[in-house]
GUZAMAR-501594 format. One record per residue (C-alpha): residue number from 1; x, z, y. Coordinates in nm, 3 decimals, padded with zeros to 5 digits, always signed. Each point is the difference from the previous one (the first is absolute). Example, Ala and Ser with C-alpha at 12.3 -4.5 7.8 and 13.67 -1.06 7.14 Angstrom:
2
pos	u	w	v
1	+01.230	+00.780	-00.450
2	+00.137	-00.066	+00.344
//
This chain:
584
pos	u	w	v
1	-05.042	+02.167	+07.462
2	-00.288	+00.125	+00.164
3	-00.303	-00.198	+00.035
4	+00.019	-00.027	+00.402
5	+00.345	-00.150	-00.014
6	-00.091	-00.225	-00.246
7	-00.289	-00.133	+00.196
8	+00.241	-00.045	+00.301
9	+00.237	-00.165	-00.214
10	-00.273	-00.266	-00.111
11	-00.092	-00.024	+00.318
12	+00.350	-00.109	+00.112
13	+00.042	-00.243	-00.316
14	-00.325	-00.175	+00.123
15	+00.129	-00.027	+00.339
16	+00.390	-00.158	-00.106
17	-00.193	-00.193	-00.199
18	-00.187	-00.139	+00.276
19	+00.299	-00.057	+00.211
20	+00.205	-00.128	-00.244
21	-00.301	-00.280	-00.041
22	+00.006	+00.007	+00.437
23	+00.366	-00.138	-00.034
24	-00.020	-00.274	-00.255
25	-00.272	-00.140	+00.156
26	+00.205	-00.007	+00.323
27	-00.281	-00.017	+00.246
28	+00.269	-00.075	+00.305
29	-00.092	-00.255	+00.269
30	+00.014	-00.043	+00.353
31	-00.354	-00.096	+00.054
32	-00.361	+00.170	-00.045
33	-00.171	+00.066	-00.302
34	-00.342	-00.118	+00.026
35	-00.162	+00.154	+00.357
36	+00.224	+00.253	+00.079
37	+00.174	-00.170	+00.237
38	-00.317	+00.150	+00.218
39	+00.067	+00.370	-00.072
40	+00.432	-00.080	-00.028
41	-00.086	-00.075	+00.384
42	-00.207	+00.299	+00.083
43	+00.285	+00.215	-00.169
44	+00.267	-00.212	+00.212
45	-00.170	+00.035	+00.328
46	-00.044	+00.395	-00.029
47	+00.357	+00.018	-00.111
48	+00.070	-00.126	+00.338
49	-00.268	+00.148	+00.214
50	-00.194	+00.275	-00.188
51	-00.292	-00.134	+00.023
52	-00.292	-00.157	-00.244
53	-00.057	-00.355	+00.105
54	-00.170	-00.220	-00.249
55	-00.029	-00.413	-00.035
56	-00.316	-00.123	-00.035
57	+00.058	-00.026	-00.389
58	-00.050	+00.314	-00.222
59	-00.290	+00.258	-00.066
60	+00.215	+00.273	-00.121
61	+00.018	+00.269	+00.222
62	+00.351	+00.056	-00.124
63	+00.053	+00.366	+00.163
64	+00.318	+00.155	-00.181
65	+00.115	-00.308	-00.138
66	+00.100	-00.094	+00.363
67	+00.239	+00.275	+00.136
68	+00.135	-00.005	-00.434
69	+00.097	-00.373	+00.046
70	+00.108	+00.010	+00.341
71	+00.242	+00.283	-00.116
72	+00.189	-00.218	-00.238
73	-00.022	-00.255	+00.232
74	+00.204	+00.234	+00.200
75	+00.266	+00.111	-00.264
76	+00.083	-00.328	-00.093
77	-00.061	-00.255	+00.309
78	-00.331	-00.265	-00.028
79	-00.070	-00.179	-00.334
80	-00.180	-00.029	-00.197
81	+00.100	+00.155	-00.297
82	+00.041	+00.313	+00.227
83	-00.380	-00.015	+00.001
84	-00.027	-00.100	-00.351
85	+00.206	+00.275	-00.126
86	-00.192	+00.290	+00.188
87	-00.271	-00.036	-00.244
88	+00.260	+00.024	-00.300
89	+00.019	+00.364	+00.019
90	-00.419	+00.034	+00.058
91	-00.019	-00.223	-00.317
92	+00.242	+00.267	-00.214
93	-00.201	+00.260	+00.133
94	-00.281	-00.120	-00.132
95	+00.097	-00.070	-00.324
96	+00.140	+00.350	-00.041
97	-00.326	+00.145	+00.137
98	-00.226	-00.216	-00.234
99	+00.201	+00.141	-00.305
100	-00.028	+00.313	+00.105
101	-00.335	-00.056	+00.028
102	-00.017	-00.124	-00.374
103	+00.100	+00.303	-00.123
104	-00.238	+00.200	+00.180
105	-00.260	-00.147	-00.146
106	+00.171	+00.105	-00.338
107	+00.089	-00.367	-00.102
108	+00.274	+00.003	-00.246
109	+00.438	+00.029	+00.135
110	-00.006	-00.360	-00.138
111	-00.356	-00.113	+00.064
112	+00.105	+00.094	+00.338
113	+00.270	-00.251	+00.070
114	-00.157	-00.258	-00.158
115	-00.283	+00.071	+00.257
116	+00.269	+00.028	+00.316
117	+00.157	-00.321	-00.127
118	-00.335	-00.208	+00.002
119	-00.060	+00.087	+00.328
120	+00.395	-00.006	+00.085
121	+00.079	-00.366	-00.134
122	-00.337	-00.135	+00.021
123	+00.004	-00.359	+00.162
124	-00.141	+00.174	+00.331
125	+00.163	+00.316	+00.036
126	+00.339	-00.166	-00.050
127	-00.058	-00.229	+00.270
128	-00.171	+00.194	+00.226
129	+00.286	+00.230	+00.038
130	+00.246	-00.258	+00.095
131	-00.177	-00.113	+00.374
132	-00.138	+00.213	+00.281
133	-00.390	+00.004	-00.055
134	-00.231	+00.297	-00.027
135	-00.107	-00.049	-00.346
136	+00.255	+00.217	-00.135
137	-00.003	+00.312	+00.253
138	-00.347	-00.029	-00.051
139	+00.007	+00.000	-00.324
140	+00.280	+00.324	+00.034
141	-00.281	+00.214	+00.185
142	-00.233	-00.105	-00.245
143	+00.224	+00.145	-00.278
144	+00.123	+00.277	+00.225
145	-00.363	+00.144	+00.020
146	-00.092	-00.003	-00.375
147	+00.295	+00.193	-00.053
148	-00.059	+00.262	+00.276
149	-00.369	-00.001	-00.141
150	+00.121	+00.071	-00.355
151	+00.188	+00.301	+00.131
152	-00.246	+00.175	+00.183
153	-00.201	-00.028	-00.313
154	+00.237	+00.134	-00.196
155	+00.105	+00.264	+00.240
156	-00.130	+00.411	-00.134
157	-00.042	+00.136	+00.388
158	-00.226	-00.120	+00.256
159	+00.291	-00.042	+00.245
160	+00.220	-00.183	-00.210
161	-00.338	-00.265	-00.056
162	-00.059	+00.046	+00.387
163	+00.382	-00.140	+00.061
164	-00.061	-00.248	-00.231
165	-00.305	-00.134	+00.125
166	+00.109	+00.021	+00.355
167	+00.331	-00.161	-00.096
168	-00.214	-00.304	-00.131
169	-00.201	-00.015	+00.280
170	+00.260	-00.044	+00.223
171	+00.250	-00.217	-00.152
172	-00.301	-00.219	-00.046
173	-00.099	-00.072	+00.356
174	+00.351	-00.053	+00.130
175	+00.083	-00.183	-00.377
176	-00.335	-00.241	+00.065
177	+00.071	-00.110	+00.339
178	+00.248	-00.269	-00.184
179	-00.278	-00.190	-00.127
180	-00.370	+00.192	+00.012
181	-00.150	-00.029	-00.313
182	+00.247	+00.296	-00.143
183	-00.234	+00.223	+00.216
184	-00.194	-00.001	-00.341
185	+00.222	+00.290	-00.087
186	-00.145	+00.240	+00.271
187	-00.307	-00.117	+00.055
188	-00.095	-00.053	-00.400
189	+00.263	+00.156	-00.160
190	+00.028	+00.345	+00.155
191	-00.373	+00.055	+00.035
192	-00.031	-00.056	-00.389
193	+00.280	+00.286	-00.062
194	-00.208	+00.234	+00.213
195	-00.266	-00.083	-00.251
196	+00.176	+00.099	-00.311
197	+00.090	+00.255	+00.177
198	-00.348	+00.116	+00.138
199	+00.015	+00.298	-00.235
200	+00.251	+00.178	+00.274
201	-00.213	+00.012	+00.307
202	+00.336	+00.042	+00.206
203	+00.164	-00.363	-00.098
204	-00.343	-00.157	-00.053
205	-00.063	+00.134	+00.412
206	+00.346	-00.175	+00.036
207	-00.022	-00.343	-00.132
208	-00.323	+00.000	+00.218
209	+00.172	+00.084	+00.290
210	+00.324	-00.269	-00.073
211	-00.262	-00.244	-00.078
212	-00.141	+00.014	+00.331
213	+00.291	+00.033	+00.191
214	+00.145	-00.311	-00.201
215	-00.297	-00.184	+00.092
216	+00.084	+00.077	+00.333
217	+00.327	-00.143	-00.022
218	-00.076	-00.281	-00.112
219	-00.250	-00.076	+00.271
220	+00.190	+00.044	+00.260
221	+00.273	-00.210	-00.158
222	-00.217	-00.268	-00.005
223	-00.136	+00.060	+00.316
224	+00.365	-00.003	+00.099
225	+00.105	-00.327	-00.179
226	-00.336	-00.189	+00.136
227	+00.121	-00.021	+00.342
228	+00.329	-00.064	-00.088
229	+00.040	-00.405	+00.132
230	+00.093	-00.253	-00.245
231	-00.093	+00.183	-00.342
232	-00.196	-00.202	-00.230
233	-00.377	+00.146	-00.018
234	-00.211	-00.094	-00.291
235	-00.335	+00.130	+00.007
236	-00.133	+00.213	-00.330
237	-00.310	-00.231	-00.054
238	-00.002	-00.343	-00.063
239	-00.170	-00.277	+00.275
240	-00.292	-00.029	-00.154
241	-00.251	-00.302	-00.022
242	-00.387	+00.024	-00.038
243	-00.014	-00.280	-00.319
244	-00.065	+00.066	-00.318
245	+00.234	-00.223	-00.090
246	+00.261	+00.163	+00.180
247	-00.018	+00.314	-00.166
248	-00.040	-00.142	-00.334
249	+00.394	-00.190	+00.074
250	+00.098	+00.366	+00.184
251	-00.067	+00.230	-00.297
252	+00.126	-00.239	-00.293
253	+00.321	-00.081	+00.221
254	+00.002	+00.342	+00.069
255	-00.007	+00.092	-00.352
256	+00.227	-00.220	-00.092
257	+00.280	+00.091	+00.171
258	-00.050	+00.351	-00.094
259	+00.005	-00.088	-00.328
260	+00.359	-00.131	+00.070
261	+00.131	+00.295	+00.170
262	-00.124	+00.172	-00.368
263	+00.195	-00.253	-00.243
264	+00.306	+00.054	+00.255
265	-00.023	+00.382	-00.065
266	+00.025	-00.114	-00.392
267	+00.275	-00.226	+00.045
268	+00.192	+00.268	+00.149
269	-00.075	+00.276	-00.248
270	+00.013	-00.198	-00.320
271	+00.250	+00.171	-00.146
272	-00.209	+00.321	-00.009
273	-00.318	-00.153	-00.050
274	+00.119	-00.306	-00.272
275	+00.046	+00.316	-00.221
276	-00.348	+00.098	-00.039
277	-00.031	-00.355	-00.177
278	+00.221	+00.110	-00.269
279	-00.330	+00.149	-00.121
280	-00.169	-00.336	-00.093
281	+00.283	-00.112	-00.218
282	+00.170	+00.265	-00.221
283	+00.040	-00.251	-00.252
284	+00.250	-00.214	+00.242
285	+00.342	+00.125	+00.093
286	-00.009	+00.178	+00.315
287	+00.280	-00.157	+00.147
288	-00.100	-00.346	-00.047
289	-00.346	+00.074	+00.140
290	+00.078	+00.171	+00.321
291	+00.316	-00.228	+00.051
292	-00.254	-00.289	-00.041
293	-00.272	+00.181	+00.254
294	+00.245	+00.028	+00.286
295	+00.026	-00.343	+00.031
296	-00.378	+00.005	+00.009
297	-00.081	+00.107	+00.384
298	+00.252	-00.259	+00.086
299	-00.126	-00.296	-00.151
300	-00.394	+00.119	+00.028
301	+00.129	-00.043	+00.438
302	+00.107	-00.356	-00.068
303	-00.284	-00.092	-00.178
304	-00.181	+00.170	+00.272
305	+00.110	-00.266	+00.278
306	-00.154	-00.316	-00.003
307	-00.081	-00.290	+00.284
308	-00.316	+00.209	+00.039
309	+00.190	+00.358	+00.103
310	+00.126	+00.262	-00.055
311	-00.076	+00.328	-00.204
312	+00.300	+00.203	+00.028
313	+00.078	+00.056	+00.389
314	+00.328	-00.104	+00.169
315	+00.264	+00.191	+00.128
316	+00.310	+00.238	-00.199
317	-00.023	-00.181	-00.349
318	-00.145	-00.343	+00.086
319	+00.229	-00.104	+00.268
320	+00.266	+00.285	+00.101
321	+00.075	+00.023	-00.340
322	+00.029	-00.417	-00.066
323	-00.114	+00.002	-00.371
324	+00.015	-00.395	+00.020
325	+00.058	+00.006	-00.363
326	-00.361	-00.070	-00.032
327	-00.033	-00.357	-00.004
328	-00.294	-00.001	+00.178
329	+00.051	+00.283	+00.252
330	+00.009	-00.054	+00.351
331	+00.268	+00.069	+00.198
332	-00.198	+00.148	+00.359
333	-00.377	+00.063	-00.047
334	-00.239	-00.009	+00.243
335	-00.129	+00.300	+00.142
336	-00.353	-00.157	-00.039
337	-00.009	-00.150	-00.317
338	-00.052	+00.369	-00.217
339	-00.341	-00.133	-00.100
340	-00.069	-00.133	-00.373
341	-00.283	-00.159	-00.050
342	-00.316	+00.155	-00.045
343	-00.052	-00.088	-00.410
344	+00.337	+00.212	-00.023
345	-00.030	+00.251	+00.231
346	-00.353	+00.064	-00.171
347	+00.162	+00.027	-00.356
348	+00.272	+00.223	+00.069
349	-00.228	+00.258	+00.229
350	-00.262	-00.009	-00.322
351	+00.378	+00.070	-00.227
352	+00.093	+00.285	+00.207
353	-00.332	+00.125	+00.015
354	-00.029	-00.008	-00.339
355	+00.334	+00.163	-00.083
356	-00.065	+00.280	+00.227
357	-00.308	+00.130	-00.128
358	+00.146	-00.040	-00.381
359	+00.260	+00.186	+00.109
360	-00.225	+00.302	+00.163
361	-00.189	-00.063	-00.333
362	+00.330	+00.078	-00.215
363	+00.105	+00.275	+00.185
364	-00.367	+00.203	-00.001
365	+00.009	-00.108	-00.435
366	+00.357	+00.179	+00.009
367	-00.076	+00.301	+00.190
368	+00.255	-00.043	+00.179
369	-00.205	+00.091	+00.361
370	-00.084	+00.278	-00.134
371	+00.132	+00.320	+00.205
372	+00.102	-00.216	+00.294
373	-00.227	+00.184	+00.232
374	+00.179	+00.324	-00.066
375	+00.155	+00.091	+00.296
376	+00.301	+00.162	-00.213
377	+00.037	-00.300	-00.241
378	+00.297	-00.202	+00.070
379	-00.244	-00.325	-00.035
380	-00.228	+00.118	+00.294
381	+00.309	+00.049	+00.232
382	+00.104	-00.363	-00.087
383	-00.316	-00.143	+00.066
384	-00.109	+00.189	+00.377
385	+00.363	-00.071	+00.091
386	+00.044	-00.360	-00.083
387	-00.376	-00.178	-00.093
388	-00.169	+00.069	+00.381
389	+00.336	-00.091	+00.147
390	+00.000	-00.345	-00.185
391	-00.303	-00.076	+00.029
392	+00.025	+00.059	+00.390
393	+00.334	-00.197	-00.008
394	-00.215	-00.301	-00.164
395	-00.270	+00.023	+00.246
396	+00.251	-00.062	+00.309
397	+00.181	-00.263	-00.199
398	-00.374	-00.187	+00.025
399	-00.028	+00.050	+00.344
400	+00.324	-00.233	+00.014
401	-00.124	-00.208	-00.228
402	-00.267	-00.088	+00.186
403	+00.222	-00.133	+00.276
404	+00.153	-00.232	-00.286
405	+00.325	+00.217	+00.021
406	+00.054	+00.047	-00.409
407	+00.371	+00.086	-00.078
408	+00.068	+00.114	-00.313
409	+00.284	+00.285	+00.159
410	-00.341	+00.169	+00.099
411	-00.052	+00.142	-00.318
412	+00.305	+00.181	+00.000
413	-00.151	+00.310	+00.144
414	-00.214	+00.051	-00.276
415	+00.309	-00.060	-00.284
416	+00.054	+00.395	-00.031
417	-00.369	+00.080	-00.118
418	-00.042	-00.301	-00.197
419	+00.438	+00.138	-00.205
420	-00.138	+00.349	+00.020
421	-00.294	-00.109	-00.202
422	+00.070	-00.208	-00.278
423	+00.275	+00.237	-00.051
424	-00.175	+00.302	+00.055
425	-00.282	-00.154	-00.294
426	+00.215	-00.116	-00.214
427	+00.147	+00.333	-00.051
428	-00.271	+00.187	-00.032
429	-00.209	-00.276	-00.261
430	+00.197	-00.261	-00.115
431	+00.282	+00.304	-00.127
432	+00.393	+00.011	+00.073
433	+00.186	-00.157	+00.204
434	+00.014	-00.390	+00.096
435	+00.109	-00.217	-00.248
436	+00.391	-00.194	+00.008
437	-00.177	-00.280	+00.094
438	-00.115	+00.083	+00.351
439	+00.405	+00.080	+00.092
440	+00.028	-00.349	-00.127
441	-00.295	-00.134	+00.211
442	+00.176	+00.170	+00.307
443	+00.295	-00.142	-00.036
444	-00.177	-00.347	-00.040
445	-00.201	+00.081	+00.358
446	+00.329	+00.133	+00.159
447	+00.188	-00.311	-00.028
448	-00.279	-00.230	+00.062
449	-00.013	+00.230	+00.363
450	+00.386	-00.002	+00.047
451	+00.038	-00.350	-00.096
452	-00.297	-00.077	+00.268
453	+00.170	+00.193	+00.265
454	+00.324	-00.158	-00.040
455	-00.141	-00.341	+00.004
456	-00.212	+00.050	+00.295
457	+00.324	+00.149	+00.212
458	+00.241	-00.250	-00.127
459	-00.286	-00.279	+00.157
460	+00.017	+00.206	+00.296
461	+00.423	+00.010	+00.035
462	-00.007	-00.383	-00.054
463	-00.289	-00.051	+00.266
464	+00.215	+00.237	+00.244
465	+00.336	-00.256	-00.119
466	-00.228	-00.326	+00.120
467	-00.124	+00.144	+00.308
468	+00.330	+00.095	+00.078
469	+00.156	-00.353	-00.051
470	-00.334	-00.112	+00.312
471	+00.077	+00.301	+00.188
472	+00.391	-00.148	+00.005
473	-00.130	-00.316	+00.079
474	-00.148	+00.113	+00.304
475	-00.333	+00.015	-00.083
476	-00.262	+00.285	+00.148
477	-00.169	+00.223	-00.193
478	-00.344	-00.147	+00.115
479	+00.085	-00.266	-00.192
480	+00.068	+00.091	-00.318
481	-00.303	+00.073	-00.238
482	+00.171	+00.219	-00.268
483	-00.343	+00.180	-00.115
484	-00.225	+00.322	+00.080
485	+00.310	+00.228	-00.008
486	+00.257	-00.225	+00.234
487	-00.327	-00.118	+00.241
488	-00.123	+00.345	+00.098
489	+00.319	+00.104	+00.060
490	+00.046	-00.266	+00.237
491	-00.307	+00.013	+00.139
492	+00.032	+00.380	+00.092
493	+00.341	-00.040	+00.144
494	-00.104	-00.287	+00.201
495	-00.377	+00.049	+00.084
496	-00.033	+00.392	+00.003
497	-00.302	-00.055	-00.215
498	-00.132	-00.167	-00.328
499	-00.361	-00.119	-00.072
500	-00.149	+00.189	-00.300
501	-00.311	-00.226	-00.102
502	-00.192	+00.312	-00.092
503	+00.057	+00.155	+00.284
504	-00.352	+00.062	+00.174
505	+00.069	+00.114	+00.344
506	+00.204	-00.329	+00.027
507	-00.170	-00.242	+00.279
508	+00.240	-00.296	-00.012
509	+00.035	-00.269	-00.230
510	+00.268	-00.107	-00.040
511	+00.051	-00.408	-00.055
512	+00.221	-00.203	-00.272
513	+00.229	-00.255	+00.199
514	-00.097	-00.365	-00.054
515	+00.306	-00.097	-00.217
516	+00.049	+00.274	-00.207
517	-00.064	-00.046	-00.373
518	-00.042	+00.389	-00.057
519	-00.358	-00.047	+00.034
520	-00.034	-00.227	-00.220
521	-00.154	+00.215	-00.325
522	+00.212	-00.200	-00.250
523	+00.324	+00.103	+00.171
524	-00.083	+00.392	-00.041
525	+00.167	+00.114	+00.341
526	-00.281	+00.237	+00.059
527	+00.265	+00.269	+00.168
528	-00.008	-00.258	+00.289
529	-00.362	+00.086	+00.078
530	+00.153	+00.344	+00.145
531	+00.291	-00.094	+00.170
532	-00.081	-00.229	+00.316
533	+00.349	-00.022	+00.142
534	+00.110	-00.182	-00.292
535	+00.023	-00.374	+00.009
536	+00.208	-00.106	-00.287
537	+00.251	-00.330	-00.043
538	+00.115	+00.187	-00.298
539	-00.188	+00.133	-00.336
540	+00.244	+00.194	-00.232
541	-00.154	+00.100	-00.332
542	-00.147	-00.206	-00.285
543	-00.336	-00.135	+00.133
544	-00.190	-00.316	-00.079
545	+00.229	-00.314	+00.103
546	-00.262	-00.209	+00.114
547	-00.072	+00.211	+00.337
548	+00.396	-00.005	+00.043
549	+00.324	-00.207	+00.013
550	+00.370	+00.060	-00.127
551	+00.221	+00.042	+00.289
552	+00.369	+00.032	+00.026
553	+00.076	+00.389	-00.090
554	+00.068	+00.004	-00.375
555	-00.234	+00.237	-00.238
556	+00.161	+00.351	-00.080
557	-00.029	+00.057	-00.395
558	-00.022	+00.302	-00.140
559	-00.033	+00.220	-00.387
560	-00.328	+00.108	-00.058
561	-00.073	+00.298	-00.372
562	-00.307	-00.166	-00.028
563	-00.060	-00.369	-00.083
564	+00.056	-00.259	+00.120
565	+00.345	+00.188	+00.053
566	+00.151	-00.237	+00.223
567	-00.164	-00.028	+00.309
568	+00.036	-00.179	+00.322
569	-00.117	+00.090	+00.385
570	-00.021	-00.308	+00.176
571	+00.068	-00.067	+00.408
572	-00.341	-00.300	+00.061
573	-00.082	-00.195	+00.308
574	-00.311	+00.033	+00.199
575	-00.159	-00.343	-00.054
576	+00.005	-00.182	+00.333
577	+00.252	+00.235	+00.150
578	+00.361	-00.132	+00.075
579	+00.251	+00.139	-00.160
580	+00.365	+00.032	+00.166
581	+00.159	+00.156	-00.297
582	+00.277	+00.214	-00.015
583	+00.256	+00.024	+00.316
584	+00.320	-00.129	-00.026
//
């Protein structure tokens, strides 16, 4: 078997794998995941009318994602799995792509899969691919470039490279208009090819000229997009304050929640990176160490959350994924509760700090930068076409950050570099191939993220079973509160138009009613904030049971693969609110 079909083959393995993992977690409801009821919408109403209308909600430009959803939205009537599942097939792509990738970079037939598979069945990939949101197809042109970059590098003519590079270019403008920051690929990406490749005059001439022509693009995209009405604009620099003070609290909260976004990435590649420890303990079987150091990341994040804060941001693993196993983990968090307090945040900057340098420290004892500057060495091509990129990625993840928006799904744009890395060095200086223990660590991180995803979408078919028992009942969708996901969609549907709270060129305010409890901050109901036309009698969920009262529906109970495994989504009265109960 030839070396090109076996590749292909992998590649294929990786993906069933994936899908096999897709199916028994089951991600099938009739209801949102997270926000994108905002861009199912935008999809819908271009299904219908064929054109671009946005809500008030997103900041996504979502370009190619719209006319690709609408399309299955087409084949297969509204729903919104028909959404959902258009980014199945983006997702698969991916993943094939990204092991192609692998072995590109000359990572090992099996290093390679493991590699795919972390990415594949990590506990935001998985998720990610089963709702409509841009994270994955920009994560897809992300991928998509690297690859067409690796091939014009690789290519022996000048016009082969010139296709290449022109190929990457392009995909990469109409690939980042799903969500903006993959526009890394042409504007960082491509420009650093040119430069290994500045020894050819011809392609070095080239990735000038695609460079500037990509910056064009993308200017007038977002010339384009900024006087589109109801997109969400968020400035690039903070509002900024003249005390001392001020900037003292900006730069350590600021640094903080970077620092999160960092021990995310970990989390998610801990099965590549756990085997570097392996290292520090030759005298300890290797099984029972890295077995023991998966668990780590997990238990470090609920150690992490106290009355104080939060370290680790919310978002795919905190809530979508409902690891309430933790004792102490709360179920929603607040978008503005990421900060720690300042003794911690202090402590673990002066950790990472510290471990950075020691590492830069090992590596320049080991030799192992030697040769990297090379343009022909294999380490050189690794480093111009994944360090600037990364870095770049990490300095528009602050730019968020400084709005407070810290989500730990932001980091998956920089997964590939960080795989292609610890792979790529282990290879070359740790010698062979990874150890049986980091298929075993895998596994251990692909059931954690398919028992999440089930959990989180059987939650979501019960919720849908109690709303439909009020809906029966005769009660309006403006007053039910069934959460971010079942809110916005309402709100949309009803209102033409959600509130995003970060949304500068917003004027209005928009005010809580008098009676409503969802303002209260113990009763965590912040998805009411953006949704005026809701007034709710009815709260279905699991939220604190002093800001509501039982009513007359019965609760919906349901299996959940992680504990507490029998769950229960309960129907509450709004206190103060009459309730009629069910119709006769």
């Amino acid at each position: 078997m030839s070396e090109r079909i076996r590749d292909l083959r992998n590649g294929v393995f990786c993906c069933l794998v994936f899908l096999g993992c897709w199916l028994l977690a089951w991600p099938v409801a009739n209801m949102a995941y997270g926000d994108d009821w905002s861009y199912i919408e935008t999809a819908r109403v271009f299904a219908q009318t064929g054109h671009i209308v946005y809500n008030g909600w997103g900041a996504p430009m979502l370009g190619w994602m719209i006319p690709w959803g609408a399309l299955f939205i087409k084949l297969f009537g509204f729903s919104f799995m028909a959404a959902h599942l258009s980014i199945l097939p983006v997702a698969l792509a991916t993943l094939l792509l990204f092991h192609a990738l692998l072995r590109r970079f000359a990572i090992g037939p099996r290093d390679a899969v493991i590699g795919a598979l972390t990415l594949g069945l990590s506990p935001l990939f998985l998720p990610l691919s089963a709702g409509f949101l841009s994270d994955m197809p920009g994560l897809f042109a992300i991928v998509l470039c690297m690859y067409l970059c690796q091939r014009a590098l690789a290519a022996t003519t000048d016009r082969a490279a010139m296709g290449w590079l022109a190929a990457a270019a392009a995909t990469n403008v109409i690939g980042g208009t799903a969500r903006q920051v993959a526009w890394l690929g042409v504007l960082v990406m491509v420009p650093c090819t040119g430069w290994l490749l500045r020894r050819r005059p011809r392609l070095l001439v080239t990735a000038l000229v695609l460079w500037v022509a990509g910056i064009g693009s993308v200017y007038y995209c977002m010339q384009w997009l900024a006087r589109q009405p109801h997109i969400v604009k968020v400035s690039i620099l903070p509002r900024t304050q003249s005390s001392f003070v001020w900037w003292v609290a900006f730069l350590i909260r600021t640094t903080s929640r970077m620092e999160s976004l960092g021990l995310c990435l970990l989390l998610f590649t801990f099965p590549i990176f756990a085997i570097w420890l392996r290292e520090f303990g030759r005298k300890i079987s290797d099984y029972v160490v890295l077995v023991a150091l998966g668990l780590f990341p997990l238990l470090a994040a609920k150690q992490m959350m106290g009355a104080n804060g939060e370290i680790w941001p919310p978002n795919t693993l905190l809530s979508e994924l409902s690891l309430r196993m933790l004792p102490t983990w709360d179920y929603q968090l607040s978008l503005h509760k990421t900060l720690a307090p300042v003794p911690v945040q202090i402590l673990i900057s002066m950790l990472l700090l510290a471990a950075f340098f020691g590492l830069v420290t090992f590596l320049r004892k080991k030799g192992w930068t030697a040769g990297w500057w090379r343009d022909d060495s294999p380490g050189s091509q690794m480093f111009w076409l994944l360090v600037p990129f990364s870095l770049s990625y990490f300095a528009l993840l602050m730019t968020l950050v400084w709005h407070g928006m810290t989500y730990d799904k932001y980091v998956i744009g920089v997964m590939p570099p960080a795989i292609v890395i610890g792979l790529w060095l282990y290879e070359r200086y740790m010698g062979g191939v990874l150890p049986r223990a980091a298929t075993y660590l895998l596994i251990f991180y692909a059931a954690i993220s398919v028992a999440g995803v089930h959990t989180w979408f059987a939650s979501r078919r019960a919720m849908v079973a109690a709303i439909g028992e009020l809906r029966k009942a005769g009660v309006p969708r403006t007053e039910i509160d069934g959460g971010l996901e079942y809110n916005g969609w309402t709100q949309v549907r009803n209102g033409g138009q959600a509130y995003n709270p970060y949304n500068r060129a917003v004027t209005r305010t928009f005010q809580p009613p008098a009676d409503s409890p969802a303002y209260n901050p113990q009763c965590d109901a912040w998805s009411l904030l953006v949704d005026s036309d809701v007034r709710p009698i009815y709260e279905v969920g699991n939220r604190e049971k002093q800001c509501y009262a039982p009513s007359k529906f019965p609760a919906v109970h349901y299996t959940a693969w992680l504990p507490p495994f029998d769950r229960v989504v309960e129907v509450q009265r709004v206190v103060g609110r009459q309730d009629p109960g069910p119709e006769k």
